[in-house]
C-alpha positions as CSV (number, residue, x, y, z in Angstrom):
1,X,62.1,59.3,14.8
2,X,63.1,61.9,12.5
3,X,63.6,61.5,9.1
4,X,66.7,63.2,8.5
5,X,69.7,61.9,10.1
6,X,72.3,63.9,8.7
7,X,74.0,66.9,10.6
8,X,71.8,69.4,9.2
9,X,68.5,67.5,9.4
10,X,69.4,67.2,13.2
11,X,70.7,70.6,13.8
12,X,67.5,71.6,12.0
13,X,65.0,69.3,14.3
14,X,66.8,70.3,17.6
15,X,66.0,74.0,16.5
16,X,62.9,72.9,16.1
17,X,61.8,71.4,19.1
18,X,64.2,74.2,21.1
19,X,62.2,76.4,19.6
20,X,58.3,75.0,20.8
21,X,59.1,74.1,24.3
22,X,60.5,77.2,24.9
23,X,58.0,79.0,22.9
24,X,60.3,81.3,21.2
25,X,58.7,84.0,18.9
26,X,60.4,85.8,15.9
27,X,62.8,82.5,14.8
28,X,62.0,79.9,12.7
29,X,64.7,77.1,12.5
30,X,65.7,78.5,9.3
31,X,66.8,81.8,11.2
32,X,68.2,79.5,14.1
33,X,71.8,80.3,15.0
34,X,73.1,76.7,15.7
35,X,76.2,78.2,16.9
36,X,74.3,80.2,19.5
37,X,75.2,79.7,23.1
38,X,71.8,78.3,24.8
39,X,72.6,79.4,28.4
40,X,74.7,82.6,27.8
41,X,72.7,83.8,24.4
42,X,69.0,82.6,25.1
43,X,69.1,82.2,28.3
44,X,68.1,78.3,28.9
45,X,68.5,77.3,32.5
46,X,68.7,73.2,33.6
47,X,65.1,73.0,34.2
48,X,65.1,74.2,29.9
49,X,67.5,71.8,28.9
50,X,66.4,68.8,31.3
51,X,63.0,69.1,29.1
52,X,64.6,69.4,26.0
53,X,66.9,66.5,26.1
54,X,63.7,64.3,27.8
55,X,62.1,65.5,24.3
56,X,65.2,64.5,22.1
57,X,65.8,61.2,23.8
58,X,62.1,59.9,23.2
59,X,62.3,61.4,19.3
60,X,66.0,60.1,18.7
61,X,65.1,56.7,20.9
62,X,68.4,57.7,22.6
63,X,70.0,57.8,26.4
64,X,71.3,61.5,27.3
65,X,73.4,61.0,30.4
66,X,73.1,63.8,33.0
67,X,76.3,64.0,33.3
68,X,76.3,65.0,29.6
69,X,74.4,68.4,30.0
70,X,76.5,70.8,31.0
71,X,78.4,69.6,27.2
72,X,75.2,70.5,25.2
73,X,75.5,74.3,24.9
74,X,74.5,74.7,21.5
75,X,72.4,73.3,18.9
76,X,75.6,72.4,17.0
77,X,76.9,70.3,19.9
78,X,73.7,69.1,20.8
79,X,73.3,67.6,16.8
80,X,76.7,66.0,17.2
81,X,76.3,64.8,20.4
82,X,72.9,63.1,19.0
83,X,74.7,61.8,15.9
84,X,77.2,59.8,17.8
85,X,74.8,58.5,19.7
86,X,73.0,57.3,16.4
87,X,76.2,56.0,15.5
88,X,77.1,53.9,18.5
89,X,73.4,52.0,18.0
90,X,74.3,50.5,14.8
């Protein structure tokens, strides 16, 4: 699990891992806009995000409901979605 659990740590980690299973080039998670729109601005489509939220829910030990998806447009949401999720296990 990722060490930092705080807003910024997650934002930061979900950039992260957005960024190497998509393979993005010429962005670091630094440089990440978290407000960026993944679907509209990068251009993620379901097969994308079905593989990234399989990759956050084995690092984060966390259930993402299908259903949930379509609310996961940006790394900012996707960081609070993660945290409450975190927050409901203990």
């Amino acid at each position: 699990m990722p060490e930092s659990k705080d807003i910024r740590g997650i934002e930061r980690h979900v950039a992260e891992i957005i960024i190497g299973e998509l393979k993005l080039e010429d962005v670091t998670p630094d440089t990440f806009n978290p407000g960026m729109d993944l679907v509209d601005e990068l251009g993620i489509d379901s097969m994308d995000l079905a593989t990234i939220a399989l990759v956050l829910q084995d690092e984060y030990k966390i259930v993402i409901d299908e259903d949930d998806y379509p609310k996961l447009k940006t790394v900012r949401l996707i960081a609070e979605y993660i945290e409450e999720k975190l927050a409901a296990k203990q």
